[in-house]
N, C-alpha and C positions, 0 to 999 in steps of 0.2 A: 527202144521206146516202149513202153506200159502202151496199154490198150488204153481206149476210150469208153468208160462204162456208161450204157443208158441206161437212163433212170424214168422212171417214168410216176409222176403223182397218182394216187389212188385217193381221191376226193380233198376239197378243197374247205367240208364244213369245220375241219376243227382249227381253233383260233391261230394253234400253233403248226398250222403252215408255213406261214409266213417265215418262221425260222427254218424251215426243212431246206425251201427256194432259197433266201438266204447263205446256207451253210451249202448246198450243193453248188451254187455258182462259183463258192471259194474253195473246188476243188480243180486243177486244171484238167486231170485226165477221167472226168465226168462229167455227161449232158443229157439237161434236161430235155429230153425228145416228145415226150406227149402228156396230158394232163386230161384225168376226167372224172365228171360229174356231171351229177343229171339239172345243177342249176348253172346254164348257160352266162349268164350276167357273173358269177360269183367265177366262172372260171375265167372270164376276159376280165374280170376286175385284176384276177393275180397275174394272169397273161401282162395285162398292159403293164402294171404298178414295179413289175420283175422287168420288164423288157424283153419277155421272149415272144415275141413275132415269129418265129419259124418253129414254134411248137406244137404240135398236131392237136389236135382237142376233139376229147369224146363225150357222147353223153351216157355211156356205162363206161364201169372198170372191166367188167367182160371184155367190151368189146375191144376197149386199149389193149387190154394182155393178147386176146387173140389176133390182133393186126399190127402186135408193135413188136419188133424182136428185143426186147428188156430184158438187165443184166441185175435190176435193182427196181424195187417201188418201192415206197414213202406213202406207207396208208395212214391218212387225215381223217376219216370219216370217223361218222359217229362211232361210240365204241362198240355198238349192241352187232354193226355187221364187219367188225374185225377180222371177227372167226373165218367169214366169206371169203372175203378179200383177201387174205392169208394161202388157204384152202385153192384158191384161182391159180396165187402164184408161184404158189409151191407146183401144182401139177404143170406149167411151164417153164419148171425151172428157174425162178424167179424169184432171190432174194427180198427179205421186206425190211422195214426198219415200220413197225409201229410207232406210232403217236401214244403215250400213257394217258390211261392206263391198259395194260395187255385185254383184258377182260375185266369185267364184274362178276362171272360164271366159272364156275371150274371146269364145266362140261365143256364151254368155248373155249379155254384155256387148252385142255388135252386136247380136243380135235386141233387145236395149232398144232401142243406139241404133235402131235401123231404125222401130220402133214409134215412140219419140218425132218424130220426122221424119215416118212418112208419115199419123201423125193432129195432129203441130206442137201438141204439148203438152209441157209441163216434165218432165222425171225429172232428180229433183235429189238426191243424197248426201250424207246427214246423218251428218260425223263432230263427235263430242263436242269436239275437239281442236280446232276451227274456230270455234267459237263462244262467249260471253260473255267475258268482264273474266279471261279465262285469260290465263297469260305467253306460250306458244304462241301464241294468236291473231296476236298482238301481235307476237309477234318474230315469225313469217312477212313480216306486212306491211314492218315492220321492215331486214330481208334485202332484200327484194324491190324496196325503195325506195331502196336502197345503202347501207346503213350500216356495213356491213361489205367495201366495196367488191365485185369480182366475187367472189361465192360459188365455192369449185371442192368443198367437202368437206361434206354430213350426215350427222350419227348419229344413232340414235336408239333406245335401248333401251325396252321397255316391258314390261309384267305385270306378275306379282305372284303369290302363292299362290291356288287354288283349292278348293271343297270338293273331298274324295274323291269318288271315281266313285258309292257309295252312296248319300249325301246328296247327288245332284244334284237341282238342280229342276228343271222344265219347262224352263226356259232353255239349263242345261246338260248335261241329257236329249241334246239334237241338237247344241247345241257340242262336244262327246266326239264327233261321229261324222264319220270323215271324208264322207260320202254325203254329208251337208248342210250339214256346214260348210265343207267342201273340204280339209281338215288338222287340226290340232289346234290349238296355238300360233301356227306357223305363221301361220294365216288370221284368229286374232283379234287378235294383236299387229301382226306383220311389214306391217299394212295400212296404220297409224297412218305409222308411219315412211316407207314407198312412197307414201303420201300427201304427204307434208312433199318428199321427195325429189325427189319431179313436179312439185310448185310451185314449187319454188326454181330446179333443174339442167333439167327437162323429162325427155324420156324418154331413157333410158340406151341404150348401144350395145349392153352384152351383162347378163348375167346368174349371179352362181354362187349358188348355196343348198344349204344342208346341215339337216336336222333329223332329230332321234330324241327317243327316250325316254330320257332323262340320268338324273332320278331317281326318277320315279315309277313301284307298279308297279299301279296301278289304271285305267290306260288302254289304249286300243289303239291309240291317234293320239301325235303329238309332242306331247312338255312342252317343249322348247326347240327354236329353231330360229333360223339367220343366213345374213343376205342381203349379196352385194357387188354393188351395182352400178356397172359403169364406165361413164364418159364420157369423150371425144374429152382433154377438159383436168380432168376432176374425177370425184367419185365419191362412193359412200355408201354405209355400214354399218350394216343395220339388225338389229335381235337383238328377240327375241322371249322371253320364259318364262310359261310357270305350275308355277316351282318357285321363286324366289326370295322369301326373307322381307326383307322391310325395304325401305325407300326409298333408291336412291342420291343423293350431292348433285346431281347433275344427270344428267336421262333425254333431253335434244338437245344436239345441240353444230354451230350453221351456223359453219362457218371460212370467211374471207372474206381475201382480198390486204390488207384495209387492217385485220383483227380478227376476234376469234372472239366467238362470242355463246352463251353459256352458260345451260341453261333446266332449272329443277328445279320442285321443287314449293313453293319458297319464291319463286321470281319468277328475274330474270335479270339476269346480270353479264357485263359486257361488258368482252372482252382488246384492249389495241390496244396499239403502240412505248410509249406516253407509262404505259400502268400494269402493263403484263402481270409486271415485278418486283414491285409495290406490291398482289398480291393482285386485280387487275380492280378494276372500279366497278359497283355494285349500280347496277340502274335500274328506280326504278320505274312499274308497269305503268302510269299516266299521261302518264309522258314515248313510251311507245308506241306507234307511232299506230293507232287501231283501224281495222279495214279496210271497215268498213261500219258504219252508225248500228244497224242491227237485233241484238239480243241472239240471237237463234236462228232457226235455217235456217226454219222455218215464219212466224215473223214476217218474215223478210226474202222469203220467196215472197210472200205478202200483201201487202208492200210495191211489186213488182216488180209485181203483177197489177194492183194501185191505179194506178200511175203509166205500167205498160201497158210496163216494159221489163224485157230482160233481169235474170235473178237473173244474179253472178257468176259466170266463168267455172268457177274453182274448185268447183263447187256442181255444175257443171253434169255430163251425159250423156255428152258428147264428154272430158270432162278426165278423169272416171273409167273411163272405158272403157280409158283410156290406163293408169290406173293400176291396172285388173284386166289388162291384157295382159301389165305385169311382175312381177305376183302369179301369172299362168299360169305365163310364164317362169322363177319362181321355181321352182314344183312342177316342173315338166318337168326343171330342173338338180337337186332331189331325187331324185326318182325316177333317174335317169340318171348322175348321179354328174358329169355334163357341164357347162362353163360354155353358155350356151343365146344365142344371139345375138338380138335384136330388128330390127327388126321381125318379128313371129310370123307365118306364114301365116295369111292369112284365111280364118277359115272357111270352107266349101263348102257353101252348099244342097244338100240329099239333094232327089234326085225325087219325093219324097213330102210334103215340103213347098210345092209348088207347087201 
């Protein structure tokens, strides 16, 4: 019989906890053993709404790691103390599955990677977009496997409307603040897209970005924001809002030499010579091929622990760290007004970290 892996929450602010609880319960030989957060009300709101009554509860993640014997944590917090939280459970030996996005900083980026490496535990990046019976999933693997011949072009729009700055909750309490989310829009959207981007092209030569406040006047961060990134033969357009109402018919677009692959929220059609007059051909998400057996990045850790290998590289520390250095790159051409070139300098150790 498998072991039984504890898992332990490492904060309960970000919206997408709720799927983390969710997905760990639908593993049988893993338990949720303790949850913490320093807002007591938001942790018995997920305690009761889960049904875990025998779950220990803390008000740090410190102090969960040091009095809980954990195999696995699931860090929800804001993004800005990632890096922390990471950094905890790496020195306990203690797998993570981050919430996306990895960082908005390259400098928190590397001290993950650094920590994953010098204690050779997992930190692995849980985006929603990557996982289960989505048309996404599916057309990444899709692209990746040539269906579209060489890839040279993605786009990728995403958001939606958000409540007002008054009725925020917990969640979007610190999404509103650039400190900890690192932008506004920007950094909840533009990740999605620089994610998809990374997988397909790798990482880009240069960088431009622009965002503001387009229509909203209850924030202090971006409502919209757009990213170009160039490559040597190809490139990508990613946009971002939380001011648009409605769905468009399609939020990715991989253009490939031999077709384009078209993804909305209705599934995906595919353009090539032979239909691109006749309207594309719908395909559905079966003819797709899925890129792993595992429905969600925590069952697919569990999987990779079981059988003693690598999770995907996509999933992995090194892939995102790559994908938070053109997220930096991003705000740097914000702020500056400047297209921003890659590779970023590497951070510098201060003397005080030594």
């Amino acid at each position: 019989m498998s072991k039984t892996y504890r898992v332990g929450i490492a904060g309960v602010t970000h919206g997408h906890v709720s799927a983390h609880l969710r997905e760990w319960k639908e593993i049988p030989n893993a338990k949720v053993v303790a949850i913490a957060d320093a807002n007591a009300a938001e942790r018995e709101r997920y305690v009761t709404r889960y049904e875990m009554g025998d779950v220990r509860q803390f008000d740090s993640i410190a102090g969960m790691l040091e009095k809980e014997e954990l195999d696995i944590v699931s860090v929800c917090n804001e993004t800005s103390n990632h890096a922390s939280v990471v950094e905890l459970a790496a020195a306990h030996r203690v797998h993570a599955i981050v919430e996306k996005p990895l960082a908005f900083s390259l400098a928190d980026a590397e001290r993950m990677l650094a920590a994953a490496g010098k204690h050779r535990v997992y930190v692995l990046t849980n985006y929603p977009s990557r996982w289960g019976n989505r048309a996404t999933t599916r057309a990444l693997e899709f692209v990746k496997r040539g269906g579209i011949g060489r890839p040279y072009e993605v786009r990728h729009r995403g958001g939606g409307t958000k409540p007002r700055a008054i009725d925020a909750n917990t969640f979007f309490q610190w999404l509103y603040q650039p400190v900890t989310n690192g932008a506004g829009a920007f950094m909840d959207y533009c990740c999605y897209g620089v994610d998809m981007a990374v997988g397909i092209l790798g990482s880009p030569n240069a960088v431009y970005a622009v965002a503001g406040r387009w229509q909203r006047n209850d924030l202090i961060t971006d409502d919209n924001a757009r990213m170009l990134l160039q490559y040597h033969r190809g490139g990508a357009l990613v946009e971002a809002t939380w001011s648009q109402f409605g769905h468009l018919p399609f939020s990715t677009l991989f253009l490939g030499e031999e077709g384009t692959l078209a993804i909305g929220h209705h599934g995906a059609v595919l353009y090539n010579a032979e239909n691109e007059h006749s309207g594309g051909r719908e395909i559905p998400l079966e003819e797709l091929p899925a890129p792993v057996a595992e429905a969600s990045l925590p069952a697919h850790l569990m999987a990779s622990l079981e059988r003693s290998e690598w999770p995907v590289d996509w999933a992995g520390i090194a892939f995102h760290r790559d994908v938070t250095e053109v997220l930096d790159a991003g705000l740097r051409s914000v702020k500056t007004g400047q297209v921003v070139h890659l590779p970023l300098p590497l951070p510098l150790m201060q003397a005080a970290d030594y």
